[in-house]
N, C-alpha and C positions, 0 to 999 in steps of 0.2 A: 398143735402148739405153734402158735406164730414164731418166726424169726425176724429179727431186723440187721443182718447181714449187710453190706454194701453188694450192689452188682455194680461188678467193674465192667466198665462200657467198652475199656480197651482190651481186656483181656477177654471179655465176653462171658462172663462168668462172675460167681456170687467170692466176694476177696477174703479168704480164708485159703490158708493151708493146714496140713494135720500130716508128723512123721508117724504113720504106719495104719490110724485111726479114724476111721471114717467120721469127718468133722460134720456140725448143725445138719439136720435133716441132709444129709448124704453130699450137701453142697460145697463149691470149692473144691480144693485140687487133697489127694492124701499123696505122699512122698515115699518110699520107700530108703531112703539114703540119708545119713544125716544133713544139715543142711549148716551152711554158714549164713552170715548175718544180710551176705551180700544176696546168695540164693532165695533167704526165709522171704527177703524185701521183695523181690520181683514175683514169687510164686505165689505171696499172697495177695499183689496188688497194690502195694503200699507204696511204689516208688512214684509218689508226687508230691510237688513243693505244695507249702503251705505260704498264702500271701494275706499281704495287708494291703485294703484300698480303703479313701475314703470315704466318707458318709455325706450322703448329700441329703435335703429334706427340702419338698415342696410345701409354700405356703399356701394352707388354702383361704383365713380369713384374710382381710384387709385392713393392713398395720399402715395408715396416713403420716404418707413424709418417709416412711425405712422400707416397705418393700408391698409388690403388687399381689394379687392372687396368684399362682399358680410361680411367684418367682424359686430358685432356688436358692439354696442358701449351704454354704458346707457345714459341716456340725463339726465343731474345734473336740479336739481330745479326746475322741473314740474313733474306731476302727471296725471294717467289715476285716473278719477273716475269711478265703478261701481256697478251693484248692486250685492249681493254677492250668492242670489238663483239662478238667470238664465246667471250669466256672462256678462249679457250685459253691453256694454263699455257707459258713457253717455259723457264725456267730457275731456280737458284736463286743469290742472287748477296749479298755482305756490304753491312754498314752504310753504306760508302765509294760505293756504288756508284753511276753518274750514268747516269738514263734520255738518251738520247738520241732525240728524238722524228723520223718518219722526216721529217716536214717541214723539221726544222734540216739533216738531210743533205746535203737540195735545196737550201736556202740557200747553201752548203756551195758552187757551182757560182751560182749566182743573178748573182752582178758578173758574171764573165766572158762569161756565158751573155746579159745582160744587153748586154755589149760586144760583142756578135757575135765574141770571143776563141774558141765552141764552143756547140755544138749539144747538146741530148740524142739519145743514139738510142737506148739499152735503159733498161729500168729493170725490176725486178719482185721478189718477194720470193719463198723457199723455205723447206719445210717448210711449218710454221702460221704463218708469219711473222715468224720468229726473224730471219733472214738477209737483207737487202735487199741489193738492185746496183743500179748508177747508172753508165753510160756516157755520155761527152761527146764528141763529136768536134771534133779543132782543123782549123782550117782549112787550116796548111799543112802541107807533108810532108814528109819525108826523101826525097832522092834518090841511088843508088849508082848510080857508074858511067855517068851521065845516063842511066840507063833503067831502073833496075829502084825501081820505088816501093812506100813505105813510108810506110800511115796511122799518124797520131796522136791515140789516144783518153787519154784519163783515165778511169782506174775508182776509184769509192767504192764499198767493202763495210764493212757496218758488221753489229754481232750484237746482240738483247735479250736472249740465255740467259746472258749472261757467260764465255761460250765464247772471246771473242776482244777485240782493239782494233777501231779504227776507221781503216782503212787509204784512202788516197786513193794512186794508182800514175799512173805514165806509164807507157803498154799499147801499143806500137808494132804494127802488123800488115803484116804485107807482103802486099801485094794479089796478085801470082800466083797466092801458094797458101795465103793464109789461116795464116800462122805467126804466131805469138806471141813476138816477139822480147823479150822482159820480161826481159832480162838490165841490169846497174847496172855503169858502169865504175868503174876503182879509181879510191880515191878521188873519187870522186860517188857521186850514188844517185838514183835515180828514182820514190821513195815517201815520204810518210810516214805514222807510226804513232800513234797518238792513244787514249791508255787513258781509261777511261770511270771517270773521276775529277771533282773539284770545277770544275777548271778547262778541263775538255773544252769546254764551249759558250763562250767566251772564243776559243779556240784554233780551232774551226771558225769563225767569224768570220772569220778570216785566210787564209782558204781561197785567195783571188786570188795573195797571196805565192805557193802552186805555182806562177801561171805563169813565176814567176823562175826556180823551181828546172826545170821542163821545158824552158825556151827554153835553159838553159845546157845544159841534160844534150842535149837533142837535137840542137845543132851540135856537141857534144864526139861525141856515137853516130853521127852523121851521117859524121862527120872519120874516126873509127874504121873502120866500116863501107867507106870508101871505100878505105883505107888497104889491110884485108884483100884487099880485092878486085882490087888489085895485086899480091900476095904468093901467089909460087908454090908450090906445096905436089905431093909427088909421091904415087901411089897406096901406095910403100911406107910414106910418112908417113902416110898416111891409116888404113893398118892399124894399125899401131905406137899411132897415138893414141889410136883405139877400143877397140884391145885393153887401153891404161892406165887408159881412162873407167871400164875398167866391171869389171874384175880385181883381184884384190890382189897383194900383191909378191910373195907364193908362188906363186901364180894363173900369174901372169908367166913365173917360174923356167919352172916346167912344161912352158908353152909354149915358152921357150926352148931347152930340153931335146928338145922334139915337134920340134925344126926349122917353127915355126909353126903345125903341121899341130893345130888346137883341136880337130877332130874325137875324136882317139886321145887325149885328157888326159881321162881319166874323171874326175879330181877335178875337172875345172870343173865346173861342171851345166849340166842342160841348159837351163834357162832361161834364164841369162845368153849360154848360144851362138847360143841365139835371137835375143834381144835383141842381141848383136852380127851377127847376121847381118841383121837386119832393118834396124841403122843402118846399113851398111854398103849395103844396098841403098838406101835412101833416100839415102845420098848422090849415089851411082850414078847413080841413075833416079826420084828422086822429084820431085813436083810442082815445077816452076821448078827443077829442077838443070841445065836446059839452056843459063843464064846462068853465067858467070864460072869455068867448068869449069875444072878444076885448081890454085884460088885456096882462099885461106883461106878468102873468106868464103862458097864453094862447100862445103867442109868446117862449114863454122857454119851453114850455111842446110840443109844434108843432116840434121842434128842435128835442129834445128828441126822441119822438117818431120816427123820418126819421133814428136815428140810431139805435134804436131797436127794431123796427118793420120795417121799408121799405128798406132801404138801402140793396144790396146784398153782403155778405160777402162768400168767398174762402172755408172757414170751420165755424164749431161749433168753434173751436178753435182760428182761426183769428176774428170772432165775440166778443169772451170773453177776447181776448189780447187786439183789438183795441177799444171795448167803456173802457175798467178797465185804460188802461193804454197808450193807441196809439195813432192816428190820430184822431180816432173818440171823445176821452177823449180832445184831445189837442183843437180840435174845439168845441166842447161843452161847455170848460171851457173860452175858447176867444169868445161864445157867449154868456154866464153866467156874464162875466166881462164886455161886451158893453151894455145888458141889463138894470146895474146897473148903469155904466155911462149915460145911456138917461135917466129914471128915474129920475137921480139925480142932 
């Protein structure tokens, strides 16, 4: 599996740190001691300014009376960003646009971190340095069922190309088997989003206010969670569901037509009967399906696990983009909301 790690040229090494866990393919530094915000910065490589220059553009046709071939010309109201140790160029971004330096980020986490409310334990930056992370772990956890446990981290990502916002998440993981439980109940939500505007460094200051927004969201997900895992659910519902996740209405018809049988419906493809055959196995027989068998949240956790453990992802880095925020986030949470509708 590819990575897209930064190697930091000054430090000689790929810019990730990890408290205790051997980080991306063994790369980067692992710590042994907890780390302040001042340490997490220098050990992962993160301590460089982010700058603005401007944009210049060669002409190459010939514009008669306003400018020659090959003149230059500056381009009004955008900006190159980069970083200012190694030059490298990250993006281009308008007049509005507010650096965010990666040291405020860590601030960002500083009170809490400060309160022993969490800890760091990754940090590091990808590409040339476009893209930072920042994990914190909180001290206490979700418990289902009194035994199946569920850590509690925070994640900051934030971007210099103007590629995105500035996202801070509640990133639940279930320790059996390493799932990514990053789904938002209705009405709540487990994130916020921060655009890189005037008032962005104002707003990350405020940062400790999440842990209001986490402590509610995660005895409401706790509640939830414990809820599913009382709620019977039968194999033929299990099929029926998968096959709605991930079919269209036609899709359906067809099948219903096949008497089930997905194999003999040529208009599905074959990717998708993959992809249902795979979740379908992962709920079966995947990593900690051995708990709460025949429950909803045995059905929720078989999900999970197919995109964090089985499914094949492009990089480390399409991995971490697509269950935090992408496809795999988008279907997890549209099967976290049909869960609760059959249930309910």
């Amino acid at each position: 599996m590819a990575h897209n790690l930064n190697f930091n040229k000054n430090l000689n090494r790929h810019a990730m740190v990890s408290l205790r866990e051997k980080p991306w393919h063994g790369l980067g530094k692992v710590v042994n001691e907890a780390m302040t915000s001042h340490d997490a910065i220098k050990l992962a490589g993160l301590d460089y300014e982010v700058k603005l220059g401007k944009l210049y553009s060669t002409i190459h046709n010939e514009l008669p009376r306003i400018t020659s071939p090959g003149d230059i010309i500056n381009v009004p109201n955008y900006f190159a960003t980069y970083r200012q140790d190694t030059n490298d160029y990250f993006g281009v971004v308008g007049s509005r646009y507010e650096i965010v330096q990666n040291r405020e980020a860590f601030s960002f986490f500083d009170e809490i971190v400060g309160k022993k409310e969490a800890m760091f334990e990754t940090a590091g930056a990808l590409g040339k340095g476009e893209t930072i992370f920042i994990t914190a772990k909180l001290p206490h956890y979700i418990k289902v069922g009194g035994k199946d446990i569920i850590e509690k981290y925070l994640l900051f990502t934030s971007t210099h190309d103007g590629s995105g916002s500035i996202k801070a998440m509640l990133t639940p993981i279930r320790v059996v088997c390493n799932n990514t439980l990053n789904q938002a109940l209705r009405n709540n939500t487990n994130r916020i989003t921060l655009k890189h505007t005037i008032n962005v460094h104002d707003r990350l200051k405020e940062g400790a206010k999440l842990m209001g927004l986490v402590n509610v969201h995660s005895e409401n997900f706790q509640h939830c969670l414990n809820y599913l895992s009382t709620c019977e659910i039968t194999v033929e519902q299990v099929n029926k569901f998968v096959n709605e996740l991930y079919l269209s209405y036609t899709e359906l018809e067809l099948l219903n037509r096949a008497n089930g049988r997905i194999e003999i419906v040529d208009e599905i493809s074959s990717r998708k009967k993959n992809i249902i055959n795979d979740v379908l196995v992962s709920i079966d027989d995947g990593i900690g399906q051995n708990m709460f068998r025949g429950s909803a949240y045995w059905l929720y956790n078989g999900i999970t696990t197919y995109y964090s453990n089985k499914k094949s992802y492009s990089s480390d880095e399409d991995r971490f983009t697509s269950i935090l925020e992408g496809s795999s986030l988008t279907t997890q949470q549209k099967a976290f909301d049909n869960i609760l509708t059959l249930i309910n």
